[in-house]
DONU-611093 format. One record per residue (C-alpha): x, y, z. Coordinates in steps of 0.001 Angstrom, whole numbers, plus 500000, padded with zeros to 6 digits. Layout:
<nodes>
XYZ ...
</nodes>
This chain:
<nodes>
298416266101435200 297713264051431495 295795265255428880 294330263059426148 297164261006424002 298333263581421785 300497262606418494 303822263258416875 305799265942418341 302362266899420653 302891263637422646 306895264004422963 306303267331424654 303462266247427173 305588265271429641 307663268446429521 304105270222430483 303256267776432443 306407268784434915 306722272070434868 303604273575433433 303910277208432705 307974277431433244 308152275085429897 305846277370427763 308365280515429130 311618278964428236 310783277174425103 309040279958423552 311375282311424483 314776280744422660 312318279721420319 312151283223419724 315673284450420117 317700282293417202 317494278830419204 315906276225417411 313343274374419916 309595273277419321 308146276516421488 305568277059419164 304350273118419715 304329273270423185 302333276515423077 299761274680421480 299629272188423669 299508273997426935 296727275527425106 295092272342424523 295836271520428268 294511274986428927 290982273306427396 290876270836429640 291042272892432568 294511271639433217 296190275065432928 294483278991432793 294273280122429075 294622283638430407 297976282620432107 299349280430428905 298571283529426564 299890286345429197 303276283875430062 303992283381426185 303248286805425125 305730287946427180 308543285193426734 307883285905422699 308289289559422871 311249288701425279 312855286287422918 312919288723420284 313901291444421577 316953289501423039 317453288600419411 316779292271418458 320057293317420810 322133290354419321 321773291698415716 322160295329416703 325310294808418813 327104292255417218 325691291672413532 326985293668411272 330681293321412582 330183289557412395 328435290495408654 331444292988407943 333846290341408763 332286286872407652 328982288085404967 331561288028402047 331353284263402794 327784283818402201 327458286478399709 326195288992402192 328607292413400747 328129295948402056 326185296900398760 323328293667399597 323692294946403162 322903298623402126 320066297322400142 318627295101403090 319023297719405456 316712299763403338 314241297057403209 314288297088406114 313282300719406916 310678300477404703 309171296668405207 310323295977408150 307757296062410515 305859293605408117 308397291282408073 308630291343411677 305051290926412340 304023287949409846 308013286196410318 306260284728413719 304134282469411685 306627281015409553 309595278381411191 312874280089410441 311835283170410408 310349282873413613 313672282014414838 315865284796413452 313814288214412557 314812289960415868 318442289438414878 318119290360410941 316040293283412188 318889294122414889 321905293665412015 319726296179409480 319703298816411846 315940299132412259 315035301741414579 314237300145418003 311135301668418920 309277300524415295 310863297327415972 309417296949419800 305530298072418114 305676295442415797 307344292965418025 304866293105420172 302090293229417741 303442289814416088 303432288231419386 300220288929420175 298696287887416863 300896284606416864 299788283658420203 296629284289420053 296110282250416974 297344279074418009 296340279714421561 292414279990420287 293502277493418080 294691274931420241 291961275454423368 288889274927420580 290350272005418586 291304269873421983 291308266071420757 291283267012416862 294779269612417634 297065266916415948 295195267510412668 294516270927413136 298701271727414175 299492269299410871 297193271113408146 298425274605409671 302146273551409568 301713272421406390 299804275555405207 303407277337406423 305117276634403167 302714278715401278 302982281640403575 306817281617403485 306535281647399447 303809284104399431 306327286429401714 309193285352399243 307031286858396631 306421289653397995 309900290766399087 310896289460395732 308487292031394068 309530294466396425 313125294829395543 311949294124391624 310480297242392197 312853299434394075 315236298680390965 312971299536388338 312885302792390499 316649303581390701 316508303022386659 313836305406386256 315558308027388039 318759307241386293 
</nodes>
């Protein structure tokens, strides 16, 4: 099966679709999901734009990368909760990561963390590694699986909609959203900014 020529990174993953169809959406978006950097979220919108030209069900792209997202994630999730902090404990002093930043994070965490989780699956990066910070913090599993799932859903859907209604006009679509991703990673660096700002000005207070 073709669809119409596609460009940039659209066109380099047609013929991975092309092959093997729903399998490719699975895998991709899966380790995109679980720390592995691969375009999952690219060829999600194109199966969706396949998906519009009645080359693939939208139903069973949005059902087969729901699942592979929540999946990836929660593979992540497992990584950071088994083996994070030791590998923190024993390399974070490295990278400036110290058991009083941890202690801090981890109560971030409790308290922001299923807004992190749920917003990280729009921004590259972030996308890639929340399961595993959320794992290393400690957040409790079942919060995490809510808003896992929750993230997923939204982040599918959106470029799954996105994708089957923009069909020839996706690479300009996918190019203004991508682009648009830089202000939604400083708006969340704000935020988190502000947050621990705040949680300081709190300790003080008490103090």
């Amino acid at each position: 099966m073709s669809a119409a020529p596609l460009p940039g990174p659209l066109a380099a993953l047609a013929p991975l679709l092309d092959d093997y169809g729903y399998l490719a959406v699975a895998v991709l978006v899966l380790l995109d999901n679980c720390g592995v950097p691969v375009p999952g979220q690219t060829v999600l919108v194109l199966a969706a734009v396949y998906a519009g030209t009645g080359h693939l069900s939208l139903a069973g792209v949005i059902a087969v990368a729901t699942a592979a997202a929540v999946l990836g994630n929660t593979l992540g999730y497992l990584i950071g909760r088994t083996g994070g902090r030791a590998f923190v404990d024993r390399w974070g002093r490295y990278v400036m990561l110290t058991p009083a930043r941890m202690e801090r994070a981890n109560g971030f965490f409790e308290r922001h963390g299923g807004k992190v989780v749920t917003v990280a699956r729009f921004v590259d990066g972030l996308r890639q590694t929340s399961g595993i910070i959320a794992g290393t913090t400690g957040m409790e599993a079942r919060r995490f699986t809510v808003f896992n799932i929750l993230g997923a859903v939204l982040w599918v859907g959106v470029w799954s909609v996105a994708g089957y209604l923009a069909g020839a006009n996706i690479g300009t679509v996918y190019e203004q959203v991508v682009r648009y991703q830089l202000w939604l990673l400083i708006g969340l660096g704000a935020a988190l900014l502000a947050a621990l700002v705040h949680q300081v000005l709190r300790r003080r207070a008490r103090r």
